[in-house]
C-alpha positions in Angstrom: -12.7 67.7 67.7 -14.7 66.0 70.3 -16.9 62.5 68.6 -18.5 62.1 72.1 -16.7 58.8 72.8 -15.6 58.6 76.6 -11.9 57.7 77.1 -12.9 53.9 78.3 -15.0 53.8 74.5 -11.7 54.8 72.7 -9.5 52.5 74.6 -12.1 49.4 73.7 -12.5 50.6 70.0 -8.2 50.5 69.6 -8.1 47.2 71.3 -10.9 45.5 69.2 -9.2 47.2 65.9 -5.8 45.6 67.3 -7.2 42.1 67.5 -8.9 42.8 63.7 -5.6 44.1 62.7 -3.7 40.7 64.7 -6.1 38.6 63.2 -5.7 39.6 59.3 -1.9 39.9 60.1 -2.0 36.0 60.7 -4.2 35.5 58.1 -1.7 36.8 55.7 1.1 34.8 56.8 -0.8 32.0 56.4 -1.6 32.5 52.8 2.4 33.8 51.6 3.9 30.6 54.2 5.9 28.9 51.7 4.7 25.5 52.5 1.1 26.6 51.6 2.4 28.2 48.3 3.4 24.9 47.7 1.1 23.2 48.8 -1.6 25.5 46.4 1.1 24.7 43.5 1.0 21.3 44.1 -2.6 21.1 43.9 -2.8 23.7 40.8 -1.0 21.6 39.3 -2.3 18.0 39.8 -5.4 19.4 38.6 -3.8 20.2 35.7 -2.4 17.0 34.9 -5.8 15.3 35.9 -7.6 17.4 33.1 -4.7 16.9 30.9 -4.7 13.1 31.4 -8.7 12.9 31.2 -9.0 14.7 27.6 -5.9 12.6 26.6 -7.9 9.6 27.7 -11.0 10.9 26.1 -9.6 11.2 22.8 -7.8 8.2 22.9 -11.2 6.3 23.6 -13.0 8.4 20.6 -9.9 7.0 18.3 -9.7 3.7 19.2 -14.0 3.5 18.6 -13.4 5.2 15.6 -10.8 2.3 14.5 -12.9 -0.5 15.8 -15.7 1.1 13.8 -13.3 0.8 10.0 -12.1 -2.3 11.4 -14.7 -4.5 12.6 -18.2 -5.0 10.8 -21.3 -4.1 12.5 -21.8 -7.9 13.7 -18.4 -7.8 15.7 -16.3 -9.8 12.7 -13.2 -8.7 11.2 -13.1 -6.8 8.1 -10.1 -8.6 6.3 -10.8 -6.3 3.2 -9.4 -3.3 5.8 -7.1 -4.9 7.9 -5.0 -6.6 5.6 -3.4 -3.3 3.8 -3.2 -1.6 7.4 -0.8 -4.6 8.6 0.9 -4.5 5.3 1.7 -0.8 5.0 2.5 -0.7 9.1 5.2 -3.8 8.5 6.2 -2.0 5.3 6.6 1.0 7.5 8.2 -0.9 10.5 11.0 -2.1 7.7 12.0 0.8 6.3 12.5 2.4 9.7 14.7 -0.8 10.7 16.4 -0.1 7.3 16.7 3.5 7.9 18.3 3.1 11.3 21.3 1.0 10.4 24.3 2.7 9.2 27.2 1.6 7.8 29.3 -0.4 9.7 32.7 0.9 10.8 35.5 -1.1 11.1 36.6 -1.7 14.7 39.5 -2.3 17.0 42.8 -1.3 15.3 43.3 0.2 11.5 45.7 -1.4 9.3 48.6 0.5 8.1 49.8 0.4 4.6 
């Protein structure tokens, strides 16, 4: 089965499908070499954290507008009429969690023996 190629034709055809073949051999180490695995995890994953970080800011931003907007009057003054019973029930809360977290004290160093 004769495709009319001269010997020389065959012989240049297997050596430029050798270099193709070389040349997507290294390619592939490249992309499985451990330090560029990590290095693509590494970057996966700090753009993760930057998106993460960026909608955490984002909301944070829309909450603390949305505060400044109950708390403060159009003109940039205080609205006492909101803020006062915010402080009150947060140091209301802020005591009963102080209260909460003490616990009966236990009697230290040596017991006493009857």
């Amino acid at each position: 089965m004769s495709d009319g190629r001269t010997p020389a034709q065959i012989e240049a055809d297997i050596a430029r499908r050798r270099q193709d073949l070389a040349a997507t051999l290294d390619e592939i180490s490249l992309r499985v070499s451990p330090k560029n695995l990590v290095d693509e995890a590494r970057a996966r994953t700090k753009g993760a954290v930057d998106r993460t970080a960026g909608q955490a800011f984002v909301v944070a931003n829309r909450a603390v507008d949305s505060a400044r907007g109950v708390l403060v009057s159009p003109d940039g003054g205080p609205r006492m009429e909101r803020i006062v019973p915010v402080a009150v029930t947060l140091v209301a809360v802020a005591g009963l969690l102080a209260l909460g977290s003490r616990r009966p004290g236990k009697t230290r160093g040596r017991r006493r023996r009857r």
